[in-house]
N, C-alpha and C positions, 0 to 999 in steps of 0.2 A: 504494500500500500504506500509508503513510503516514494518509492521508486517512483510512483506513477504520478502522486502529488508532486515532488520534484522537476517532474519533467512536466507537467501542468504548467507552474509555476516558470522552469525553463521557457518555457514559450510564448504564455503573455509574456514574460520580459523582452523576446524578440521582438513580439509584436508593437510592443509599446515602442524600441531602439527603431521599427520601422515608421510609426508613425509618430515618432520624433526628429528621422531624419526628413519627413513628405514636410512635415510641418515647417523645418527650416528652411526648405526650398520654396515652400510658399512665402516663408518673409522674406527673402532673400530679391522676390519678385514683387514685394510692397510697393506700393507708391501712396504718399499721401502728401497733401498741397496746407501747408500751414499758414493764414491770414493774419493782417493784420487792419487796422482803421478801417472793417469794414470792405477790405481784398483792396486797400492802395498800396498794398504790400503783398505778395504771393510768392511762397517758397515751398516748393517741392523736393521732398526727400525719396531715396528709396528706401529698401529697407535694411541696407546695410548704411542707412543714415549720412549719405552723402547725396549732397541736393546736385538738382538732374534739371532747374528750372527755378527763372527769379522771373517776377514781371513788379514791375515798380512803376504808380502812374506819376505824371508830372506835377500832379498837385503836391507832393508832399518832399519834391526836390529842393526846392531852395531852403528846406530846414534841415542842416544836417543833423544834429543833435536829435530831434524828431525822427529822424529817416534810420539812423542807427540805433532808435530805441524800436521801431518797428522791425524794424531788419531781427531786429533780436527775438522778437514776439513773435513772428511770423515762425522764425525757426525752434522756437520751443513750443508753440503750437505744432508743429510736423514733428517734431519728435514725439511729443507727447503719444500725439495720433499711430505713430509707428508702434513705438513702445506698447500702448495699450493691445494695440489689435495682436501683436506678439505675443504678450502673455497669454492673451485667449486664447489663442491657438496653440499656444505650449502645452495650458493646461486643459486644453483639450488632448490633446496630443498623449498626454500622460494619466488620461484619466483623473485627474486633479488632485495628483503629488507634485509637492512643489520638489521639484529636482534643483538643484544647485545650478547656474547658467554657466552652460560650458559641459556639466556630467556628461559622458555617455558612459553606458552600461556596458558592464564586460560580458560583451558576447559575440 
């Protein structure tokens, strides 16, 4: 009985190492567009959080001080957004243990 739990157990674990690896390649393929004032600010990241798209309207160029606090906003709104949808699907992924970021299971 033993044997047979073990190897039970063996196998969701794979299963879970499987769709923990589908799941990174789905973030990996994220895209999410972080706003600021309202979209006079627009910055897109992917999901290895490097942004892929800026759109800045002319209304809010001649303040620079202004324009670099949006700049800022926009991009932690897209992280945020990236972040979140990540974890969902992490813990999806694992059935809703929280695994260490970076774990994989030895198998």
């Amino acid at each position: 009985m033993f044997k047979g739990g073990m190897a039970g157990m063996m196998k969701k674990a794979q299963q879970m190492q499987d769709n923990i690896k589908k799941a990174q390649a789905e973030i990996k393929n994220l895209s999410a567009t972080g706003k600021a004032a309202g979209g006079c600010v627009e910055i897109t990241l992917n999901g290895e959080h490097m942004a892929t798209n800026i759109k800045i309207l002319d209304e809010v160029m001649d303040d620079k001080e202004l324009l670099e606090d949006l700049i800022l906003s926009a991009i932690n709104d897209a992280v945020r957004q990236i972040s979140d949808t990540s974890s969902a699907k992490m813990k999806t992924a694992t059935g809703g243990m929280n695994l260490p970021s970076g774990m994989n299971l030895p198998l």
